[in-house]
Structures are given as C-alpha cells and as structure tokens.
C-alpha positions as CSV (number, residue, x, y, z in Angstrom):
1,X,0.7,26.8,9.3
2,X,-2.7,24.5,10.7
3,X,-4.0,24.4,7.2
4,X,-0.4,23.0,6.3
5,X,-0.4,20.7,9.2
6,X,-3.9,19.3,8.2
7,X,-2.9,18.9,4.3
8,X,0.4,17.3,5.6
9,X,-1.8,14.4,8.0
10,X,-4.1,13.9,5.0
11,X,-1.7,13.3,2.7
12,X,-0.3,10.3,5.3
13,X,-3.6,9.0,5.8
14,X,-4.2,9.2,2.1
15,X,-1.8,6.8,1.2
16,X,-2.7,4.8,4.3
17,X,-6.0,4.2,2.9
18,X,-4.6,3.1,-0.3
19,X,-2.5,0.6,0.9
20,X,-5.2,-1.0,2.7
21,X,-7.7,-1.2,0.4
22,X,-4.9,-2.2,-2.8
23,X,-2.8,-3.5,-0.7
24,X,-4.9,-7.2,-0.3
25,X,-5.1,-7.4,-3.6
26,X,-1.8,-6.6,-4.9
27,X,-1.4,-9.7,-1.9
28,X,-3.9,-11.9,-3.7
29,X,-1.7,-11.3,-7.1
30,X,1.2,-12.2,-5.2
31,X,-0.3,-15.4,-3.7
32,X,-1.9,-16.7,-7.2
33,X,0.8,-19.0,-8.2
34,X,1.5,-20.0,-4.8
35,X,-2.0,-21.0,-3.4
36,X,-4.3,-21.6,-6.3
37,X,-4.1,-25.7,-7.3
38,X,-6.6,-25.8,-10.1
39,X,-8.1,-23.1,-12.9
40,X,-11.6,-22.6,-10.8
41,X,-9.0,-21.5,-7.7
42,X,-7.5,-18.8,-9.5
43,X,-10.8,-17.4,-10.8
44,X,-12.2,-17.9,-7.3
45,X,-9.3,-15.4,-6.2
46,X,-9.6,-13.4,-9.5
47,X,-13.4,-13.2,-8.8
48,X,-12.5,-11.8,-4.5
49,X,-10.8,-9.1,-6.4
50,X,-12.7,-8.4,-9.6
51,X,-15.3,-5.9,-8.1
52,X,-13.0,-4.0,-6.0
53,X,-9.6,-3.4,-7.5
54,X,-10.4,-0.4,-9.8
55,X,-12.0,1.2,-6.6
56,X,-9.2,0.9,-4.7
57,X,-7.0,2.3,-7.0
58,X,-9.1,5.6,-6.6
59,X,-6.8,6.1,-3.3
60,X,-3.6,6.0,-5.5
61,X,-5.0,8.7,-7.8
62,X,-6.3,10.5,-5.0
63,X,-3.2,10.4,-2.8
64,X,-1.3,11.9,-5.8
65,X,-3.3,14.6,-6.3
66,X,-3.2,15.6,-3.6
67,X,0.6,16.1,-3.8
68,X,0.1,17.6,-6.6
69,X,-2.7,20.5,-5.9
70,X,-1.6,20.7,-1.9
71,X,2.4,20.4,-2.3
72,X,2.9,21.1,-5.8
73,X,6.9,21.3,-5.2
74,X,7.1,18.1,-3.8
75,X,5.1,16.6,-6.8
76,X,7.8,18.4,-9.1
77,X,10.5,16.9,-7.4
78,X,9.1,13.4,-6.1
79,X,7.8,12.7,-9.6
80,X,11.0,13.3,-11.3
81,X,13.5,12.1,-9.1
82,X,11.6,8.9,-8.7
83,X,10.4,8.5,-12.6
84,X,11.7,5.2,-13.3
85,X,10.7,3.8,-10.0
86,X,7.0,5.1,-10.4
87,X,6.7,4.6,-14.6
88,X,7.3,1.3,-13.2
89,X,4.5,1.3,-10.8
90,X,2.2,2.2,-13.4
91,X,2.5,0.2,-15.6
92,X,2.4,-3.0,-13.7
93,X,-1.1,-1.5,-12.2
94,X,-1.7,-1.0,-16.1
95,X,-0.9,-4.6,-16.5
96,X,-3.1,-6.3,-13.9
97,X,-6.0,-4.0,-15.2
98,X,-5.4,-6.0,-18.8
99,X,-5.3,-9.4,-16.9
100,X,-8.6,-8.7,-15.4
101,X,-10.0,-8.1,-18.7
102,X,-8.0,-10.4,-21.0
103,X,-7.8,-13.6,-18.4
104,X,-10.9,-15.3,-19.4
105,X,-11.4,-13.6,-23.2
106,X,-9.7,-17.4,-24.2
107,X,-10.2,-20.7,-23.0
108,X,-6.9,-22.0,-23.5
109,X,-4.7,-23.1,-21.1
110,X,-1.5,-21.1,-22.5
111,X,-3.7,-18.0,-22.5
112,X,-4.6,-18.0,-19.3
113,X,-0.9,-19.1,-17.3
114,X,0.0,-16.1,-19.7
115,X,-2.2,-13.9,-17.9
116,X,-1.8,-15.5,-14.9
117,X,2.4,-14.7,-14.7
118,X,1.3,-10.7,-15.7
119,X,-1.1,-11.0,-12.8
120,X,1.8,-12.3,-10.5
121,X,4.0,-9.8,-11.7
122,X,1.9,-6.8,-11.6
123,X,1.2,-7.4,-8.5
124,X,4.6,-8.1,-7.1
125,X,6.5,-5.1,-8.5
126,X,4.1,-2.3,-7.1
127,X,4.1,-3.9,-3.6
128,X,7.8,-4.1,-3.5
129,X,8.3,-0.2,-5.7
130,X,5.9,1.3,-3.2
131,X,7.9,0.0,-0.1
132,X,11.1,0.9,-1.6
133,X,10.0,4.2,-2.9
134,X,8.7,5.1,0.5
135,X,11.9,3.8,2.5
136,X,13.9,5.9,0.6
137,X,11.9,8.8,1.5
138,X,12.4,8.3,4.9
139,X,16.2,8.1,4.5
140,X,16.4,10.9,2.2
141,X,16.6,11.4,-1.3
142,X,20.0,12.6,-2.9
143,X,18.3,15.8,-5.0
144,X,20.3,19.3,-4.6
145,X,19.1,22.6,-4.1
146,X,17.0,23.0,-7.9
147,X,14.9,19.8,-7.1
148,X,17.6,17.8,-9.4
149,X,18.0,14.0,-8.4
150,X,21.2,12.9,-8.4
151,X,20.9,9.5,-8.6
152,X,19.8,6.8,-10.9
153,X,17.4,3.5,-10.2
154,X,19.8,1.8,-8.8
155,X,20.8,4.6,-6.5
156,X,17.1,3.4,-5.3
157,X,17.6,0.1,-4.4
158,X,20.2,0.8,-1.5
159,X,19.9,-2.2,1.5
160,X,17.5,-0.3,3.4
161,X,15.5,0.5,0.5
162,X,14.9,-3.2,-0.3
163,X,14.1,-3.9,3.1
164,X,11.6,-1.2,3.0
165,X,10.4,-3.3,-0.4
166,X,10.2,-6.5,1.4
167,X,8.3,-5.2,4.1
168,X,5.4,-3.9,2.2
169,X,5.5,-6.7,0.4
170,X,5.0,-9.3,3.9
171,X,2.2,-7.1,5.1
172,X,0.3,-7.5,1.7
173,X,0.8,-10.6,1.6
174,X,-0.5,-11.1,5.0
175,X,-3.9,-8.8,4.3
176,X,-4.3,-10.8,0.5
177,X,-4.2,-13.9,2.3
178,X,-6.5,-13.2,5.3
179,X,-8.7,-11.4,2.9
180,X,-8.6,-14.5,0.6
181,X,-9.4,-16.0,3.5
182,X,-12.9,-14.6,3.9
183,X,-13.8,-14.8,0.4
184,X,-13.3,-18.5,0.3
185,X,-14.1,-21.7,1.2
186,X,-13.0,-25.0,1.2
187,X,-9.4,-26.2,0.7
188,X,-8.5,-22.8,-0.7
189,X,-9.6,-21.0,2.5
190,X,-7.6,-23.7,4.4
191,X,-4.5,-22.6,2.5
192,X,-4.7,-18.7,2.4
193,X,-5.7,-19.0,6.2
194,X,-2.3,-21.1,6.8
195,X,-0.5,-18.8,4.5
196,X,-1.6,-15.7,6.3
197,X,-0.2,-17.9,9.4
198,X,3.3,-18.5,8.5
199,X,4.0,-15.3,6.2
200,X,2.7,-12.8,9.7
201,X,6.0,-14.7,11.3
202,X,8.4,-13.6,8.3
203,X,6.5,-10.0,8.6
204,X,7.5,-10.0,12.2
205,X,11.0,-10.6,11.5
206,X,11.2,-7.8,9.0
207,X,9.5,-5.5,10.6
208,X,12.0,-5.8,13.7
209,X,14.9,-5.6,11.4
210,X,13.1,-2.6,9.8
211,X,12.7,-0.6,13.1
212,X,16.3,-1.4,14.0
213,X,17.6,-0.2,10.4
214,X,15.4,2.6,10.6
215,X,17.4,3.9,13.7
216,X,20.6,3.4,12.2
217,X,20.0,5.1,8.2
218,X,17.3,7.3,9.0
219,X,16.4,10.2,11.1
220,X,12.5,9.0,12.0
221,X,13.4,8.5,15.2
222,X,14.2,12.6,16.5
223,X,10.4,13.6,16.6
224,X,9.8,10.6,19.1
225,X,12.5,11.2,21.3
226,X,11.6,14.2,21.1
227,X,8.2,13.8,22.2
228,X,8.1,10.3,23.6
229,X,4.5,10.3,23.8
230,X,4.8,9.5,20.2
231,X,5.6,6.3,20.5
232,X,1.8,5.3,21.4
233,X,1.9,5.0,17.7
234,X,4.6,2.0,17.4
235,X,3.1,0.6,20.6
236,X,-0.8,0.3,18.9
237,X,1.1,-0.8,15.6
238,X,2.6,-3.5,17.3
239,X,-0.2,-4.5,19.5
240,X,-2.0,-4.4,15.6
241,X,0.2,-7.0,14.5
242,X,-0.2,-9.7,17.1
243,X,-3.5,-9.3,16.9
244,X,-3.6,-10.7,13.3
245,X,-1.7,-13.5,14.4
246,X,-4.4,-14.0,17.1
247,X,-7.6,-13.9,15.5
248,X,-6.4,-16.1,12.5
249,X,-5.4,-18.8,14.6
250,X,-9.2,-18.5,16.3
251,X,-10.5,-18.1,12.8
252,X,-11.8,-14.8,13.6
253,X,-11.0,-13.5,9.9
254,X,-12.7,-10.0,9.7
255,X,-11.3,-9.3,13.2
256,X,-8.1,-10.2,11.3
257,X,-8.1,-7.7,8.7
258,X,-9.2,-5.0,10.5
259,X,-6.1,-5.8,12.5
260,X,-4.1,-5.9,9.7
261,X,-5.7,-2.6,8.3
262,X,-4.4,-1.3,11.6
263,X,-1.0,-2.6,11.0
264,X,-0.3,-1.0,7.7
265,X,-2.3,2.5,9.3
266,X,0.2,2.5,12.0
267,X,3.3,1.8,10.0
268,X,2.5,4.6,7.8
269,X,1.8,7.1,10.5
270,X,5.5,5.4,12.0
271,X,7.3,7.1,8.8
272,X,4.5,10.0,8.5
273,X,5.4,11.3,12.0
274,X,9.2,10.5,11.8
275,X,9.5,12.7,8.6
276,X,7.2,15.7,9.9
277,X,7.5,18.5,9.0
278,X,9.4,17.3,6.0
279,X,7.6,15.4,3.0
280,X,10.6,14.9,1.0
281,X,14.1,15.4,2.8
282,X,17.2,15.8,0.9
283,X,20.3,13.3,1.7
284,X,22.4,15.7,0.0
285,X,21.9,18.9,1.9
286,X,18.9,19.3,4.9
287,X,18.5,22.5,3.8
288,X,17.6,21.6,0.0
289,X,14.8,19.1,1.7
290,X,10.7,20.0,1.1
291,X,9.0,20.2,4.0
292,X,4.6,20.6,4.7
293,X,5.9,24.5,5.6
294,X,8.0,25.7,2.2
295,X,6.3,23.7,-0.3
296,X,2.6,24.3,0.1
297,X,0.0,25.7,-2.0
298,X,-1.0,28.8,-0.9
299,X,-3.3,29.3,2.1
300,X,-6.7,29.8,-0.3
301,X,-5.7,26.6,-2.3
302,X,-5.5,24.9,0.9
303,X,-8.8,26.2,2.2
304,X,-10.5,25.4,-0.7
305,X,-9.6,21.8,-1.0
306,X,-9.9,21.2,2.4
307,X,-14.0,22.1,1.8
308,X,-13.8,20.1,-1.2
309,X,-12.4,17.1,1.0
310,X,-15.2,17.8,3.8
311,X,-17.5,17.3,1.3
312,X,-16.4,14.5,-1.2
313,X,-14.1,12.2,0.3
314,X,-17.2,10.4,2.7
315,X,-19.1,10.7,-0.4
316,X,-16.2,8.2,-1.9
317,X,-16.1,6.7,1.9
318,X,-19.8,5.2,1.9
319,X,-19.5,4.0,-1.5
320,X,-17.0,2.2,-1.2
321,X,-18.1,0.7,2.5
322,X,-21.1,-0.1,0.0
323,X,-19.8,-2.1,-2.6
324,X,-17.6,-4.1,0.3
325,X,-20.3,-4.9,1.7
326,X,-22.4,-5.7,-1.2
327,X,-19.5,-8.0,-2.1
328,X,-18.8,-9.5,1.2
329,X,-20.2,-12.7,0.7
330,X,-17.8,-16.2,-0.5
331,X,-17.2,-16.1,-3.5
332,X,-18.2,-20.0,-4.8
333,X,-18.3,-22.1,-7.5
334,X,-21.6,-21.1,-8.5
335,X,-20.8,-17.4,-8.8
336,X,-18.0,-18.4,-11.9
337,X,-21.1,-19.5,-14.1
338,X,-22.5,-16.0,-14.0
339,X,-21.5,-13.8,-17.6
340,X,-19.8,-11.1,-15.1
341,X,-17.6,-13.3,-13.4
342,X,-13.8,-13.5,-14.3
C-alpha cells in the first residue's frame, strides 16, 4: 500500500514537471504569431527554445512510463480510451520537432510562415489536448467494467473538458511569455512581458470558473472536505498565482516563473489529491474505476523502480538544471549568426 502511495505521488509530480518545463514552450509556440513583428523576432523566440525543448519532452516520455511499468492497467485503459485525443498529441509534438529542424533549411519567406503556422499549431493543440485530457479525468471517463471506452472524441470535448483545455492553455501562455521575457530584449521583451501581464488576468478568470465547475461535475472536492487541511494546497496555488502577477509588474522575471512553476505544481497536485486513490475513475460505474490500489504493478516491480528512480531521476535533474543554466543568458542578435542557431 506505501509503495502504491509513493508510485501514485510520483506519477502527479511526474507530469507536474513536464508541464513546467514543456509547458513555456508549447507557450512560446502559441505566442509566435502573436508577438514576433519581424523574421529575426521569431528566430529570437525559436532560438529561447531550441536548446531545451527535446529535454523537456523527456518528462512526457518519462511520465508515461511510468504509467506504464507502475500502473500497467491504467496505461491499457488510458491509452485506449483516449487514442485519438493522445495520437493527436503526438503528432503535433512530432510536428514542432520538424519545424525546429526544417524552419531555417530555406530562406524563403513562404518556407518559413509555412513552418511558422506548424509551429503555432503544434504547439496549441498539445496545450489545449493535455488540459482537456486531464479534465476529463478528473470527471471521469465513461469506460465499463473490461476497460472498454464508451465514448468517441467528441464525447471528449464535453464543457468542462474545454475549460480544462483553456486553462492549460492560459497558464502556458503565461510561463512562454514570462519565460520569453527573460530570454529577450528589447521591444520583444517589452511585448512578452505585457503579454504575460494581460493573459495572467484571463488565467485568473478561468481558473475561478474552473474551481467552481470542478465542484459542480466532479468529485475532486470529497478528499478536502474530507480533510480540510488539504486545502493548504489551493491556498499556496493561489497565493502562486498572484505572485506572477506581482513580480512581472516589478520586472522581477525569474521570481516570476518560479511563481508560475508553482502555479502549474499546485494545480496539478489540486486534481492529483482530488482523484486519490483513483488514477482513472469510471463515469459509468465507480466500481469499474482504476485506482493507485487495484491497478499496480506488483510490490517487487514497485521496489525496483523506486531504486531505479532514487538513482536516475537527479541524474536527469542536474542535467537538466545544467543546460538551463548554461542557456540562461538573452538570447540576441548576435547569437542568430552562429551555424547552430535556428
């Protein structure tokens, strides 16, 4: 049961990690069209990417995989009943992979706004899918007692589902843009730090309406009111969120992000919590829903990985707190001339 308990707060703080370290730049995809006025803009914001997308994208892979080798069951099911949603997924990540590579292969001007839209749109679909994906979870998936969905795509994008979409897609919008922020100067910075300014009011709107739907379609809230002490969760999310707001209006724009970072921790740990002990429930029937208790590897499996993990995942930790830092600086116009750049 601990070992079960551990998998099932690793597995939230998994896909925690990923969506902060994709999550800025699926924001930065988002933002191209929006805050880049010339050519040398949108490699500047290709560039404040370039070195760090793939790694993120490590979290995704890892956040599955564990699903798969922890909670095999839930892999089964999650996988199938939300294939279209997640083919989806992956192929937009597929397609802002290509964009990387492909974006500067041409100096044409057609080229490039070609790339440019796939860059948009790979980055907006996964931000909206994962939000959508995950809301659903929380209200429960219609899948009877063999792990059979009963449901199509569409089934999918119910009202609170979409919300769910629209809210992951305000708060990577927000850590894009403050993260933009840092890696650029000029009139650019001026823009993403304005952005980041008026999108964390539309963010605080949704995420209102969000905790208010929540309450009304889903069961999150039984674990808190069942331990109120819980709510120091919400309470350290929401404190997260002003805080983005105030640092980026004193210009404070690491402080920002970390804030932000917090933000997206804390609303995952808001569903992670809510759902516990289930990882998948069932709309259909509660007693068809997967739980971190009836779908688990078995006990050995679980001890094994969890060594594995002990050993491996700060391994992946420093590197990547390496290549931030080694990458921290502005990215400029000098640093397009280089062969490497984008």
């Amino acid at each position: 049961m601990i070992l079960q308990d551990i998998w099932f707060f690793l597995w939230g703080l998994l896909w925690a990690v990923y969506f902060i370290t994709d999550g800025f730049d699926l924001g930065i995809g988002c933002l191209l069209p929006v805050l880049a006025k010339t050519d040398e803009e949108k490699r500047i914001m290709f560039n404040s990417m370039g070195p760090l997308w793939d790694g993120n994208e490590v979290w995704l892979l890892t956040a599955g995989g564990v699903t798969f080798a922890a909670f095999p069951k839930v892999y089964g099911v999650m996988f199938s009943s939300l294939y279209s949603a997640l083919m989806l997924l992956l192929f937009s990540l597929i397609l802002r992979g290509v964009c990387f590579e492909f974006r500067s292969k041409v100096n044409h001007p057609g080229w490039r706004r070609l790339w440019d839209t796939c860059m948009f749109a790979g980055s907006l679909l996964p931000a909206i899918l994962l939000g959508v994906a995950f809301a659903n979870i929380f209200r429960g998936i219609p899948f009877d007692g063999n792990g059979v969905y009963q449901g199509t795509l569409i089934t999918l994008l119910n009202p609170y589902g979409l919300l769910g979409g629209l809210l992951f897609l305000m708060l990577f919008l927000v850590h894009g843009a403050i993260f933009l922020s840092i890696k650029s100067d000029g009139d650019l910075h001026t823009r993403a730090a304005r952005t980041a300014g008026i999108i964390w009011w539309l963010l605080l709107v949704v995420a209102v309406i969000f905790l208010i739907a929540s309450a009304l379609y889903t069961p999150l809230y039984k674990n808190y009111l069942a331990n109120p002490m819980l709510f120091i969760v919400i309470v350290i999310t929401v404190l997260a969120l002003l805080g983005i707001k105030v640092f980026v209006t004193k210009g404070h724009f690491w402080k920002a992000w970390f804030s932000s970072a917090l933000t997206i921790i804390g609303a995952t740990f808001y569903g992670v919590i809510g759902l516990y002990p289930n990882m998948f429930p069932s709309s259909i029937d509660p007693a068809y829903s997967l739980s971190a208790h009836n779908a688990s590897s078995s006990p050995l499996t679980l001890k094994i990985m969890l060594v594995v993990a002990v050993i491996f995942v700060p391994i992946v930790l420093s590197y990547q707190i390496w290549a931030y830092n080694l990458f921290k600086h502005k990215v400029t116009k000098d640093d397009l001339a280089y062969e490497e750049a984008y």
